[in-house]
Every structure is written in structure tokens, then in C-alpha cells.
C-alpha positions as semicolon CSV with decimal commas, in nm:
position;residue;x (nm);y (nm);z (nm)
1;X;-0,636;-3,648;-1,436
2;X;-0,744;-3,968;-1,610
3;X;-0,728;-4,008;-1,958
4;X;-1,121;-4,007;-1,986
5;X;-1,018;-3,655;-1,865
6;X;-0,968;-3,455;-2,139
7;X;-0,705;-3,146;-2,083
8;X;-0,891;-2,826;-1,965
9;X;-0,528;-2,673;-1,979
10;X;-0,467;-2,743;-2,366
11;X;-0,816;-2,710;-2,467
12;X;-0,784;-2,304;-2,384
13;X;-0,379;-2,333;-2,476
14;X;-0,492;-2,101;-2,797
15;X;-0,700;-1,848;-2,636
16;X;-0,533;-1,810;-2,246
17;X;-0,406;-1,964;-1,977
18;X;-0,630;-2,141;-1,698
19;X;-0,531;-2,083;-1,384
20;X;-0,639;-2,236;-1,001
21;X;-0,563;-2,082;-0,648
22;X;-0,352;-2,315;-0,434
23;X;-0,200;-2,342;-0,071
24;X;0,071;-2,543;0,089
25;X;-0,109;-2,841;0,120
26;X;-0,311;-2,860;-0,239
27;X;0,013;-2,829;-0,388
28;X;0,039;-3,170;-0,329
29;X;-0,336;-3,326;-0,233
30;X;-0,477;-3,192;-0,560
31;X;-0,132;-3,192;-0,748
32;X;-0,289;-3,494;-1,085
33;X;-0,620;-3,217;-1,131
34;X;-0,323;-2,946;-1,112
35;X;-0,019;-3,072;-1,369
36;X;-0,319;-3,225;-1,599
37;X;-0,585;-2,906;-1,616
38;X;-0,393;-2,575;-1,540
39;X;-0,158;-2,375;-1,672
40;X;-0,108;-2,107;-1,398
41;X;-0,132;-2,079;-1,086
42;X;-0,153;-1,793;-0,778
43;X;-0,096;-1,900;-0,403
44;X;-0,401;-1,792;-0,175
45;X;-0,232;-1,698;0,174
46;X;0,172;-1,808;0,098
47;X;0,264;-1,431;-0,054
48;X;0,050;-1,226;0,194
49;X;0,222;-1,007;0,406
50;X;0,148;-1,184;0,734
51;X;0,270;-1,533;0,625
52;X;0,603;-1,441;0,426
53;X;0,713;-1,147;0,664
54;X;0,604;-1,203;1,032
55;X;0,832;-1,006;1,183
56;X;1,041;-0,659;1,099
57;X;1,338;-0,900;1,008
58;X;1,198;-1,243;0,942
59;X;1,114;-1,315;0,599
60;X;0,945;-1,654;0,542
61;X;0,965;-1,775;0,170
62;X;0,949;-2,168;0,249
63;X;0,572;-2,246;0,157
64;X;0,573;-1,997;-0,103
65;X;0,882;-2,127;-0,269
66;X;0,738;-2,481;-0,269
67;X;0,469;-2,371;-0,494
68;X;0,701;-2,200;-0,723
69;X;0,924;-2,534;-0,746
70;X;0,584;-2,689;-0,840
71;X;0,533;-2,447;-1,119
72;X;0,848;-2,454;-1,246
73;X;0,897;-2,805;-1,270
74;X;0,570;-2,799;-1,486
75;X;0,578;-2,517;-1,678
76;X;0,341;-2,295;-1,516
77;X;0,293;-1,958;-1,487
78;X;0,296;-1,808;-1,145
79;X;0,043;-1,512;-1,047
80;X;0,176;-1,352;-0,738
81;X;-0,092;-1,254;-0,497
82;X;-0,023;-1,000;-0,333
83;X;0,207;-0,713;-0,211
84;X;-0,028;-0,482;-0,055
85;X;-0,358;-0,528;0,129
86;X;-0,516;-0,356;0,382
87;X;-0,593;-0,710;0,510
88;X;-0,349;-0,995;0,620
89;X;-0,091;-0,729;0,698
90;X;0,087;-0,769;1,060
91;X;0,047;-0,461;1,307
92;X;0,407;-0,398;1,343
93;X;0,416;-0,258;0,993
94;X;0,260;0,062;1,137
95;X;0,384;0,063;1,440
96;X;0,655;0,208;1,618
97;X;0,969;0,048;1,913
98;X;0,713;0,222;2,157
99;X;0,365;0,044;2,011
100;X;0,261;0,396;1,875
101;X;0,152;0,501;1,502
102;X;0,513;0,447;1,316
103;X;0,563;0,811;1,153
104;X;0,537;0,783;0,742
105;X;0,870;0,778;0,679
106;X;0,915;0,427;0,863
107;X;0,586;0,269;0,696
108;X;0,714;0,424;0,380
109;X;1,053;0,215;0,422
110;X;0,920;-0,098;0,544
111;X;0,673;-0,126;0,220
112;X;0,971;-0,021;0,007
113;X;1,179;-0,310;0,173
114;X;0,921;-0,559;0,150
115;X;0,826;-0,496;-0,191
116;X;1,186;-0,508;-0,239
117;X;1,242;-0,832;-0,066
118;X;0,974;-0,974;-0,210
119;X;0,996;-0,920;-0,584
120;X;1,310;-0,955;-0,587
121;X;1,334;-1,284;-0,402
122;X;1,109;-1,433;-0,695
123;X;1,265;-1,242;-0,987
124;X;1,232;-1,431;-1,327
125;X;0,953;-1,729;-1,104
126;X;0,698;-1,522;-1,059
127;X;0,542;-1,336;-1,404
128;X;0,275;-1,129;-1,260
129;X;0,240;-0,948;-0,964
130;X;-0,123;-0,838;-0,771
131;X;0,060;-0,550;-0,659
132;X;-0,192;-0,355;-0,482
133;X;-0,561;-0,490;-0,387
134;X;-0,895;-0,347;-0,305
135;X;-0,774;-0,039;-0,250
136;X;-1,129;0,098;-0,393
137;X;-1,436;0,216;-0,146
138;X;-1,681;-0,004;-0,194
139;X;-1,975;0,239;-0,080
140;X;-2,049;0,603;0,008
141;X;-1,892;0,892;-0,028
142;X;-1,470;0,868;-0,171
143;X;-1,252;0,734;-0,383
144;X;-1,033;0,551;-0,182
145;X;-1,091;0,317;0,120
146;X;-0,935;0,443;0,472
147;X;-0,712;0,172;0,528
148;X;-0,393;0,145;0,767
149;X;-0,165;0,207;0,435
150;X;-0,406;0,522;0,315
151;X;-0,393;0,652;0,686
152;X;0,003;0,652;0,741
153;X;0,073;0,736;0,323
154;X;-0,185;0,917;0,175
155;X;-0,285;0,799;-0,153
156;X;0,038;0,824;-0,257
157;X;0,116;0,469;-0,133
158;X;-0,035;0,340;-0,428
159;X;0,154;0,470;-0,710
160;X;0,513;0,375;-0,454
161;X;0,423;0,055;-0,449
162;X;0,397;-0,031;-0,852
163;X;0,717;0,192;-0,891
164;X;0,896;-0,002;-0,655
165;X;0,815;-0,351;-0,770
166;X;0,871;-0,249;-1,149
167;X;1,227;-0,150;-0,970
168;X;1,253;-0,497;-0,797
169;X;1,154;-0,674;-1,160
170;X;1,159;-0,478;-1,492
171;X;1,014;-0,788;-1,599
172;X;0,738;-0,850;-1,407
173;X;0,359;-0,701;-1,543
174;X;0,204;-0,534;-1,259
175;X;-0,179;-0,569;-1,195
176;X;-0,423;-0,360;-0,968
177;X;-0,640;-0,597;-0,789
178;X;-1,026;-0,585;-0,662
179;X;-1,337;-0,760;-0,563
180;X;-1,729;-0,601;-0,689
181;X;-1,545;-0,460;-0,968
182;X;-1,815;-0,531;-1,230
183;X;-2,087;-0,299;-0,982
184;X;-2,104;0,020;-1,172
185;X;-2,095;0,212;-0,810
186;X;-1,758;0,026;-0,759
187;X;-1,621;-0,004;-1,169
188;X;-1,600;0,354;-1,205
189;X;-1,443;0,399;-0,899
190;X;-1,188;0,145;-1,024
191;X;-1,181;0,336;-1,313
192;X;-1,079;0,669;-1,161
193;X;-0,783;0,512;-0,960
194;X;-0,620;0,353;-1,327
195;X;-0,650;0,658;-1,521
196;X;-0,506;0,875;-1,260
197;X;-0,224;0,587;-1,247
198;X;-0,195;0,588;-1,589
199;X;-0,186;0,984;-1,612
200;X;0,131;0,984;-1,367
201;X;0,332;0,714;-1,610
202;X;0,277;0,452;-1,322
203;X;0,401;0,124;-1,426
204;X;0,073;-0,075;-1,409
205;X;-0,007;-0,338;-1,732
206;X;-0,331;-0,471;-1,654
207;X;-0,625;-0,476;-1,334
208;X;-0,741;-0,787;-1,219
209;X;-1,117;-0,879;-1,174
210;X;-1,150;-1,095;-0,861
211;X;-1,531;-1,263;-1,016
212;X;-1,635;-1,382;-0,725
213;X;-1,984;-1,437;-0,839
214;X;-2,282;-1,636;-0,804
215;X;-2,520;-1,838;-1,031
216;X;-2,752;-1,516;-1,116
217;X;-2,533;-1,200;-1,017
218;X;-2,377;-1,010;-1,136
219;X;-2,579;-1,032;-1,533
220;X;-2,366;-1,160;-1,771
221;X;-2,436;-0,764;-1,932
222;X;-2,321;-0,587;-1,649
223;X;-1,970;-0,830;-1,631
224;X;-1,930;-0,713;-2,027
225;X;-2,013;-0,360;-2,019
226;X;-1,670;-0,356;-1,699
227;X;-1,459;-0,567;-1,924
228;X;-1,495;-0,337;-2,209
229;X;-1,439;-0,057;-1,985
230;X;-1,149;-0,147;-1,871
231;X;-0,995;-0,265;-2,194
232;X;-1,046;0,065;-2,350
233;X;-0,777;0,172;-2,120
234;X;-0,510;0,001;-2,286
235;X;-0,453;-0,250;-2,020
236;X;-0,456;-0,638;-2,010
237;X;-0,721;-0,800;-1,827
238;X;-0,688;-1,139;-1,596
239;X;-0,941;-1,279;-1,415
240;X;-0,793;-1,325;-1,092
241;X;-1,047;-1,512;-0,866
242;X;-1,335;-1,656;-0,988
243;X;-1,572;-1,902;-0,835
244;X;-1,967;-1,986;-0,848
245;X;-2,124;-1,968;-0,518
246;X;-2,458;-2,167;-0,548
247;X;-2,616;-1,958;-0,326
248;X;-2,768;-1,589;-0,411
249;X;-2,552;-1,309;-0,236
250;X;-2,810;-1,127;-0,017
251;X;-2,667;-0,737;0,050
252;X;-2,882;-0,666;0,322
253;X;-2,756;-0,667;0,687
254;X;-3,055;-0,721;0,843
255;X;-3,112;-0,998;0,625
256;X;-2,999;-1,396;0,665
257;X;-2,845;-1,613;0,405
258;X;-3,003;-1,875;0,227
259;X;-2,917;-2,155;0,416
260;X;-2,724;-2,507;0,327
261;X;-2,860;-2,683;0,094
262;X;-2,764;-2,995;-0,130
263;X;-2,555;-3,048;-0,441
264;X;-2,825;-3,185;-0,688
265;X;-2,910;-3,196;-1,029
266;X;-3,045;-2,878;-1,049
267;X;-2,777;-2,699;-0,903
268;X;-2,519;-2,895;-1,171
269;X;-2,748;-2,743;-1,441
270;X;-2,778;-2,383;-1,340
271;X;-2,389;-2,374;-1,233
272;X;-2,299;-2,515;-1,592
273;X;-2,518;-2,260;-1,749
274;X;-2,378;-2,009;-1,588
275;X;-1,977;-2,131;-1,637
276;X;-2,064;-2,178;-2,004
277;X;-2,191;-1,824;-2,012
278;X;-1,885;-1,661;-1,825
279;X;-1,619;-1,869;-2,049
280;X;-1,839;-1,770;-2,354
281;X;-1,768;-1,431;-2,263
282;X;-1,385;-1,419;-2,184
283;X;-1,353;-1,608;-2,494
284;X;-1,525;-1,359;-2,703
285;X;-1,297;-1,087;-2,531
286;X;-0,981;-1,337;-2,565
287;X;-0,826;-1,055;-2,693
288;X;-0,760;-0,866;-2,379
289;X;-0,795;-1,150;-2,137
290;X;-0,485;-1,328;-2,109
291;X;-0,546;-1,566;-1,780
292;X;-0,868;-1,698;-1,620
293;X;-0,783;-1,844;-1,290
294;X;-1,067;-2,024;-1,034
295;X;-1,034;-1,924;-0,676
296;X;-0,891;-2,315;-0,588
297;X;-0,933;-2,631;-0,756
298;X;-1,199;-2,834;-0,632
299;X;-1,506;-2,819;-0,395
300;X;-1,297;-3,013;-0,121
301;X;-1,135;-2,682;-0,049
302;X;-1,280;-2,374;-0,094
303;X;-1,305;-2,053;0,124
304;X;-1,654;-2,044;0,002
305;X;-1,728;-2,269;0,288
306;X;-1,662;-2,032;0,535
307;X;-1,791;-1,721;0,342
308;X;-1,997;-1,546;0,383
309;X;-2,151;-1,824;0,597
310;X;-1,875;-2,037;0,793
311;X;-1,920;-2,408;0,749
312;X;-2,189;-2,420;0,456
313;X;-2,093;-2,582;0,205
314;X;-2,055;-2,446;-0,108
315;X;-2,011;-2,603;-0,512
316;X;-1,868;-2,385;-0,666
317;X;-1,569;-2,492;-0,855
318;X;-1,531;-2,728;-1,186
319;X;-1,453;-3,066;-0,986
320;X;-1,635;-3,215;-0,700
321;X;-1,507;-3,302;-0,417
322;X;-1,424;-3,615;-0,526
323;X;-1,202;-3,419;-0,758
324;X;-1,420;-3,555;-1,058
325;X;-1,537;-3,344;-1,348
326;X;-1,874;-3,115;-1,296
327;X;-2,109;-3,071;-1,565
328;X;-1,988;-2,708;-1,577
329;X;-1,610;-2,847;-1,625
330;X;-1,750;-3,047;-1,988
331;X;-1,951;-2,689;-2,107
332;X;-1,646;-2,515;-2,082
333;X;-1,419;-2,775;-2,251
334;X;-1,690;-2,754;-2,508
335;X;-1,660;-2,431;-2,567
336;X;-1,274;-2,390;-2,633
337;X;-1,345;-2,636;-2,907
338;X;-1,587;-2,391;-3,093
């Protein structure tokens, strides 16, 4: 940050933190937009299964404790992301010494362990935890998607999990995680899965909405209607993951995406408009929201690159990738002023 900069991190200090998604190296590379703008933080990959426990008795905390130094040493709040996914876990977890399906009772021990191991390792560093994440069906007919975890545990593993990491840090509020979660098919869905949490006396404080949206979808009506929704259950609300793709999500299988196109003027307009909008809106439900974090920091790295379309290039974070301010970055800075 330059002093021309102004602070996005204490212009929203009264209302809640600002958060970015970092990895091993933009800890360091992106490091001056990260001590000047942000006030949390969440590691993308460094706290996933498959990177901080390869191996039945390797645990791997190195990268991951990096960017916890880096928080600490500038008092920042640390979003851990996450505990358990039916994606970036290794194989062994449900397998057995012979390569066969590991019986329940050893999948249930290893996710006790690792929670375990995990929490515990970052006890009194890391303040939240994404303890489970899209666990939810997106589509058709269910509740709850058939993943390796659902298979092996029922639906049971859910509710284990939280208890376990509340065990592993009293301290620590526990989220529930997920992607499409302002879709109405997928909300209530969401919905149905906290309550029933909630009915058991399941440790779980607040549900994280990933926001991974795009410059006209989902309406700025139908991302309200979920946030209220949600809030009237009595838990806290972060947004976990948001970025602007610049391109329109197309649903459609049988249909191709819109292909690369370039960063111009028009495309700074419409992604300010629609930044100003969303910050507008967690503002005006400040309230319940207590952290907004952007899936990364600048448009130098973002997964958005490689997704849904590998290698075309996205805009849609706050800074360029020159790590200079976007006209969406000054909206937003204008808003926390009003």
C-alpha cells in the first residue's frame, strides 16, 4: 500500500473485518496490499486435508503455520478453511492396510484424530473454523450429497465433526461452509441441515456463504432474501469467498463459455457497480455479518483463471494485477464512509 492508498482495512474497522484468501507464496508476493488493506485472512489449500496430513502419520503444519506467523505478527484474524471436504481429502482416509473400504469405525477415528490434531495444533491462532463444507446436494432429489465421508458415516459425520473441534477449541466459533447457497433450490437445503444441527445442540455459531458470483447473478434480491434467512436462525454470518467473475456463469452442459475477453472500461464499470451493490448490502446487514473475505487478493492470482475455463483470464478481485486499486476497490471505500 502507498499512502495515496487509503486503508480498505480501517475504513470497514467499524462495521467488520475484510478478509483475502492467501497461499504460501502470496504470503509474501502480495504481503504491502495484505498488512495495509486486510484484517483477516483464510489460507486456500495450506489447511486442506491433503496438504497438512498426507499420510496416516504425517502431519504437515509448515506452510500453514507460516501464514499464521504472518497474521499474528499483524494482528489478523485467521479463518481456518477447512476440516472436512469431500474434496482435497487423500484416499487412505477410507481405506483400509489391504486397499479395501476402511470399516466406519476406522474413518470415524481418523476424522476424530485429525480434527483433533488439527484444532488443536492452532488453538488460540486460528478464531474460526470452516468445519464442514458443501456438504449440501446441489440438485435432484436429497438432502445431503453422497460423498466418501456420507458413504462410510452416514449423516452422522456431520454433527461428529463440529462436536469434536468445539472439543479440540472451546474457543473457536464453528461455521458450516457452502458454495450456490443464495439459489433457493440449494438455500433451503442449507437451511434444513442448520436447523436439524441446531435441534441436536450441535455446536455450530454461524454458516459461511462462499459468493462466488458474477457481475449479473445471482440478483442482489435473491443474495438478501438467503442472508435474512439465515440470520433468523440465530447464527452469525461471514462471507467466506467472494469474487466477481466478469464473465456470465452459463449452467448448461451442452453449452460453451463466453470466451476471453479484455479488461476494459466497461468491464471496470459494471464490476464496480456490482461491488458497490454487494458491500451496500453486507453493510446494511452489518449486524449479522461479521467478516467479508475476497477469494485472494489481486487479479495476478486467482483460481478464477482456471475455473470454470482453465487459462482465461479473469478480473475479478479489487486490485489489478499490477496490484493497483480497481474502480470497484474506491466504491467500496466510499461506501464505509457513508
Amino acid at each position: 500500500m502507498t499512502d495515496r492508498v487509503p486503508s480498505l482495512r480501517q475504513a470497514y474497522a467499524p462495521h467488520f473485518r475484510v478478509g483475502a484468501a492467501v497461499n504460501a507464496a502470496t504470503v509474501h508476493t502480495h504481503a504491502h496490499l495484505l498488512e495495509g488493506h486486510f484484517s483477516s485472512i483464510t489460507p486456500e489449500n495450506e489447511m486442506k486435508w491433503e496438504r497438512i496430513h498426507p499420510a496416516e502419520d504425517t502431519y504437515s503444519f509448515s506452510a500453514a503455520d507460516q501464514i499464521v506467523l504472518f497474521a499474528r505478527d499483524h494482528g489478523m484474524f485467521v479463518r481456518g478453511h477447512t476440516l472436512v471436504w469431500h474434496n482435497q481429502t487423500p484416499g487412505w482416509v477410507f481405506r483400509d492396510a489391504l486397499g479395501q473400504s476402511a470399516p466406519a469405525k476406522l474413518v470415524e477415528r481418523r476424522l476424530e484424530a485429525h480434527i483433533a490434531e488439527v484444532v488443536g495444533h492452532y488453538r488460540g491462532d486460528v478464531g474460526c473454523w470452516d468445519v464442514v463444507n458443501e456438504a449440501v446436494i446441489d440438485q435432484g432429489d436429497g438432502w445431503l450429497r453422497p460423498s466418501p465421508w456420507r458413504q462410510a458415516l452416514g449423516d452422522d459425520y456431520i454433527e461428529k465433526a463440529f462436536r469434536v473441534a468445539h472439543q479440540a477449541d472451546p474457543d473457536a466459533l464453528l461455521f458450516y461452509n457452502d458454495y450456490n447457497e443464495t439459489k433457493p433450490f440449494k438455500r433451503d437445503r442449507i437451511l434444513r441441515l442448520l436447523e436439524h444441527l441446531l435441534d441436536r445442540g450441535v455446536p455450530i455459531h454461524g454458516v459461511g456463504l462462499q459468493m462466488h458470483v458474477s457481475l449479473d447473478d445471482p440478483p442482489i434480491e435473491e443474495i438478501e432474501e438467503a442472508i435474512e434467512r439465515y440470520q433468523a436462525l440465530g447464527l452469525r454470518l461471514h462471507v467466506t469467498e467472494l469474487d466477481v467473475s466478469v464473465y456470465p456463469w452459463v449452467h448448461e452442459p451442452d453449452r460453451p463459455q463466453a470466451p476471453a475477453r479484455p479488461y476494459d472500461d466497461e468491464l471496470a464499470e459494471r464490476l464496480a457497480v456490482r461491488y458497490e451493490a454487494l458491500f451496500a448490502l453486507f453493510l446494511k446487514h452489518r449486524d449479522a455479518i461479521d467478516n467479508v473475505t475476497l477469494w485472494g487478493v489481486a487479479d495476478d492470482s486467482t483460481w478464477r483463471d482456471d475455473f470454470p475455463v482453465k487459462g482465461r483470464k479473469d478480473w475479478p478481485l479489487l486490485f489489478d494485477i499490477h496490484h493497483r486499486p480497481k474502480e470497484a476497490l474506491w466504491r467500496v471505500m466510499r461506501l464505509a464512509r457513508t
